[in-house]
C-alpha positions in Angstrom: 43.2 96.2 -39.0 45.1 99.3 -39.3 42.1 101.5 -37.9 41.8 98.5 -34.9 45.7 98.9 -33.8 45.9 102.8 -34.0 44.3 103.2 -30.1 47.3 101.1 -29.3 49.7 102.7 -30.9 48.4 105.6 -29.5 49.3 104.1 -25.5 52.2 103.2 -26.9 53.7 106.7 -27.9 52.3 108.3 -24.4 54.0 105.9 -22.6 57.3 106.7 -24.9 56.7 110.4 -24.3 56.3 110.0 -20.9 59.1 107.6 -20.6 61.7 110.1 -22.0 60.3 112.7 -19.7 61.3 110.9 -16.7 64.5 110.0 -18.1 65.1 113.7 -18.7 64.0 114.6 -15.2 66.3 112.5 -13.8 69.5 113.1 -15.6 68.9 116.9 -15.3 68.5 115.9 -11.8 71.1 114.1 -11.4 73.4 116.8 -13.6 72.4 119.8 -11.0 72.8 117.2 -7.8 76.3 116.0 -8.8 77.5 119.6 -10.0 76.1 120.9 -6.8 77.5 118.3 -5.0 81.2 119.2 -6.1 80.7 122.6 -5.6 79.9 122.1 -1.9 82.8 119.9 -1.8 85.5 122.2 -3.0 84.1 124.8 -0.9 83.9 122.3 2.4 87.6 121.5 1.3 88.3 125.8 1.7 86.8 126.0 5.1 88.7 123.2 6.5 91.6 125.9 5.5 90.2 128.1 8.7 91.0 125.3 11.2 94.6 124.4 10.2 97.1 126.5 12.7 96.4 127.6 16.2 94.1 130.3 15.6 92.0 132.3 18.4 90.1 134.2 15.6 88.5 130.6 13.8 89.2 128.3 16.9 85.4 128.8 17.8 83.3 129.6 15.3 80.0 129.3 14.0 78.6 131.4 11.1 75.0 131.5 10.0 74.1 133.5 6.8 70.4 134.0 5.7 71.1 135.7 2.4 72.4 132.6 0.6 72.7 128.8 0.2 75.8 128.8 2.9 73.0 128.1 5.2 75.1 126.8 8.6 78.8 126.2 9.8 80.3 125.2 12.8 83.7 125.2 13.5 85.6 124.4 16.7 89.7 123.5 17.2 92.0 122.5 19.9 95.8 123.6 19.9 98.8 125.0 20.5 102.5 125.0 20.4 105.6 125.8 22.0 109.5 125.1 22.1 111.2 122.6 24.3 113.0 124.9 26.5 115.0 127.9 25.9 118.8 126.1 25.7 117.2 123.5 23.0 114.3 125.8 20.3 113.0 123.1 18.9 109.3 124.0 18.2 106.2 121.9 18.2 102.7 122.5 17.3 99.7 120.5 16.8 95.4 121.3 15.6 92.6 119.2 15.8 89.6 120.5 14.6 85.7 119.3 14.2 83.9 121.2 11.2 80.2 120.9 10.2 79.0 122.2 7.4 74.9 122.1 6.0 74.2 124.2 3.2 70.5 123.6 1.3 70.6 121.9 -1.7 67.5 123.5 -3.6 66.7 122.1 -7.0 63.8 123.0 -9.3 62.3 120.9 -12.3 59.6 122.0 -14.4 57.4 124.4 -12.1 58.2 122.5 -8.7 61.4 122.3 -6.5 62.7 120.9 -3.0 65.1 121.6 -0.8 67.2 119.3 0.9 69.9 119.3 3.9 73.0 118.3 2.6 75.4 117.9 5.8 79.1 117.4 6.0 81.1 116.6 9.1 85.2 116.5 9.4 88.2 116.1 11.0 91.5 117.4 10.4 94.5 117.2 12.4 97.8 119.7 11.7 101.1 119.1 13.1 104.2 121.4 12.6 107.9 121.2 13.6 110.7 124.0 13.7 113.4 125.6 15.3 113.5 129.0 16.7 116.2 131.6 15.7 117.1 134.6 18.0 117.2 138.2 17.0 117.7 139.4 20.0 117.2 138.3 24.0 113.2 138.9 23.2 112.5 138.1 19.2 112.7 134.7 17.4 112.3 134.0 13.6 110.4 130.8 13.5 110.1 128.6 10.1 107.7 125.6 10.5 107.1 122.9 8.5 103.5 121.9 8.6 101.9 118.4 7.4 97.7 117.8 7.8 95.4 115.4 6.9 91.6 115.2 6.7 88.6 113.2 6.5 84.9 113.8 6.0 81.6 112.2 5.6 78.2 112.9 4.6 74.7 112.8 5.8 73.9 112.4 2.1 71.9 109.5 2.4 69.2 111.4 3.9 69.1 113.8 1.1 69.2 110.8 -1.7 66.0 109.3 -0.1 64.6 113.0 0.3 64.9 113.2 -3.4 63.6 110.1 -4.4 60.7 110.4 -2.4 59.5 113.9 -4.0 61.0 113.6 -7.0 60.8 109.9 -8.0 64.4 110.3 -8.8 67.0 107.8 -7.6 70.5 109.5 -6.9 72.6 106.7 -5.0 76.2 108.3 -6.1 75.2 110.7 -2.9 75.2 107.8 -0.8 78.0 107.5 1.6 80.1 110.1 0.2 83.7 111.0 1.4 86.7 112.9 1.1 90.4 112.3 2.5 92.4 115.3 2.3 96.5 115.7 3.0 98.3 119.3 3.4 101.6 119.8 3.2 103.1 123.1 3.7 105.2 125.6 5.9 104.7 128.7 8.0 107.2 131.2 9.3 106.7 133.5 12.3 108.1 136.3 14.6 107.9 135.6 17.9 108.1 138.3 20.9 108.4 137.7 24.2 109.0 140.3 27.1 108.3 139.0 30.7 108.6 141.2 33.4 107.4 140.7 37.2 104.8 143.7 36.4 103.5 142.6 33.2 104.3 139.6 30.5 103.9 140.7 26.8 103.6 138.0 23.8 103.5 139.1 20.1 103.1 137.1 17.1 103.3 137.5 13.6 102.9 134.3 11.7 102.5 133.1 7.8 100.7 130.3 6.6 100.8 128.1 3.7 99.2 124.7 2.8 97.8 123.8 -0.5 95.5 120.7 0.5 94.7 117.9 -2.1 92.4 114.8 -1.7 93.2 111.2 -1.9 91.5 107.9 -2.0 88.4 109.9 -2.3 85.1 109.7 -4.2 85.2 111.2 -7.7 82.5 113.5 -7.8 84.4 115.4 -4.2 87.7 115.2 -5.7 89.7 118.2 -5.7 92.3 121.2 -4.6 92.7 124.1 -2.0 94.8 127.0 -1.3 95.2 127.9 2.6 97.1 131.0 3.1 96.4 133.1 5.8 98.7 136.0 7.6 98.2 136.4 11.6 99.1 138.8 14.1 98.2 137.5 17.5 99.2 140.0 21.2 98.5 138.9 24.8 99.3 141.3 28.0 99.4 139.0 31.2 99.0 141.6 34.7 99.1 140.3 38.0 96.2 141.6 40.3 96.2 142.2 43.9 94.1 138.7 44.2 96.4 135.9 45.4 95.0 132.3 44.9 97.2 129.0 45.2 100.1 130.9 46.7 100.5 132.7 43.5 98.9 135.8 42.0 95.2 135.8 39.6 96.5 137.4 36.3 94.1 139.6 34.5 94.4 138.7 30.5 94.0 141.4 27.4 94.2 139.9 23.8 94.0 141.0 20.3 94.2 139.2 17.0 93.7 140.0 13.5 94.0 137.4 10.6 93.8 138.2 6.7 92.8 135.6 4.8 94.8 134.7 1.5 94.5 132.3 -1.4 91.4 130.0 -1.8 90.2 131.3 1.7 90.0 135.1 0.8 86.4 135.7 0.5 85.2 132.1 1.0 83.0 132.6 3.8 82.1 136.1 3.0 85.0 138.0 4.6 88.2 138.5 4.0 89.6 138.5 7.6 88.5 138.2 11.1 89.3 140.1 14.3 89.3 139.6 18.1 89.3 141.0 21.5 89.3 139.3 24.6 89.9 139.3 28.1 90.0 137.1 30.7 91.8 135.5 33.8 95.0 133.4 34.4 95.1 131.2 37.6 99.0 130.2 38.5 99.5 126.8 39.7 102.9 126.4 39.4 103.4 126.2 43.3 100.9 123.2 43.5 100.8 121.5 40.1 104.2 121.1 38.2 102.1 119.9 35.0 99.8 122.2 34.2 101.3 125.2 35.7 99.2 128.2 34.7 95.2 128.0 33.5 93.8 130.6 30.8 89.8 131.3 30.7 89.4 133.7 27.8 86.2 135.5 27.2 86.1 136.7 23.0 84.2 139.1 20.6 85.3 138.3 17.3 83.7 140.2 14.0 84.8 140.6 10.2 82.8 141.8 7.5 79.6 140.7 7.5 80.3 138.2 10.7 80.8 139.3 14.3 79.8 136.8 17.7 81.8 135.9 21.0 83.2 132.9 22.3 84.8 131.1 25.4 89.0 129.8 25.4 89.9 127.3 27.8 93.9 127.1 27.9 97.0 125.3 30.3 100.1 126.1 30.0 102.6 122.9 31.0 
């Protein structure tokens, strides 16, 4: 009896041992998926950071880097701000952005691996309020107050059924994952302005800080950031001898540098970013009592380890 049950038990104990192979397959799997996961989050979470403030150095920007898992980013913003009129400062500002982020999620177990896309998408919106102080007839001190929220979603589900297929592994916590975010901070700024019949000069020196938290958000994306950044933005405005719409064609010059502080220093790869531009401005003021002037920017923006160009479109009202 013994000698006719032993093949048997045999079966048995593969199927056991094979069994608790799978089960360790998966839950080392599913260990390095969710840890990964979370990781991507909080760094998602950071880059949103970038987008918060009218920004010409991150308000079109899309960074590709082949040396590590950070394998695609793009990153574009709309906004602006300005005070009421010069007898009442009150100050208003307002961002949207659109960020997409896909690293590669690349996972080995036992001598084989896969890599999947893992892609996030989001919107954030900032707004800010203040009240401009004057110095003298051409400088203002500027404090802000500054709310944002945020919300994005993930192509996960693509990746889940990527893994199960290769890997017989089943990871439905990556379905339909999301994150809210809120922001709520301040900035405070100096403002120069010296316009002149020959040549208008705006300066800008501006602060930033909002710590952004989630909310209502899945638990494996939950989490904290730090968004600091410190800004100095110029613009020269020259009119040319070209006259269009009764008015002169303005020739534009701009620089901008922005250091990154906090959670964003070093997030990306670099620590700040830079920018040089030049374009035209087209006066419409004697046609158009809306949008009174029109801004087409052309910009070469680098940091460390980053450099590219891209196009502003701007009205002033």
């Amino acid at each position: 009896m013994r000698l006719r049950y032993f093949p048997h038990l045999l079966i048995a104990l593969g199927l056991m041992i094979s069994l608790m192979r799978d089960v360790y397959a998966q839950s080392a799997l599913y260990n390095a998926a969710n840890n990964y996961l979370k990781k991507r989050a909080d760094a998602f979470m950071t880059i949103t950071g970038y987008s918060l403030t009218p920004d010409v150095t991150t308000g079109s920007l899309s960074i590709r880097n082949k040396d590590s898992d950070n394998s695609d980013l793009q990153m574009i913003s709309l906004g602006g701000g300005d005070r009421i009129s010069a007898t009442f400062p009150l100050y208003l500002e307002g961002t949207i952005a659109v960020n997409r982020y896909n690293p590669n999620f690349t996972d080995g177990i036992g001598k084989t691996s896969v890599t999947i896309p893992v892609h996030w998408n989001s919107v954030t919106g900032t707004g800010g309020i203040g009240w401009d102080f004057p110095i003298t007839d051409e400088l203002r001190f500027r404090p802000i107050a500054n709310v944002m929220l945020g919300h994005l979603e993930s192509d996960l589900s693509i990746a889940s059924r990527v893994i199960q297929n290769q890997k017989g592994v089943d990871l439905q916590f990556l379905n339909g994952g999301r994150m809210n975010s809120y922001g709520l901070g301040g900035s405070v700024m100096l403002d120069y302005e010296n316009y002149k019949p020959n040549q208008e000069i705006d300066v800008e020196l501006r602060y930033t800080n909002i710590p952004v938290q989630t909310f209502d958000t899945s638990t494996a994306v939950q989490g904290s950031a730090d968004s600091q950044s410190l800004a100095l933005w110029a613009r020269s405005r020259i009119p040319t001898p070209i006259t269009l719409l009764d008015r002169p064609l303005r020739a534009v010059f701009e620089l901008a540098h922005t250091e990154f502080l906090g959670d964003l220093r070093g997030a990306l790869g670099f620590n700040s970013l830079s920018s040089v531009g030049t374009g035209i401005e087209l006066d419409r003021s004697a046609s158009d009592p809306i949008f009174t002037r029109v801004r087409l920017v052309f910009r070469y923006q680098f940091g460390q380890n980053v450099h590219g160009t891209s196009i502003g479109l701007a009205a002033g009202f």
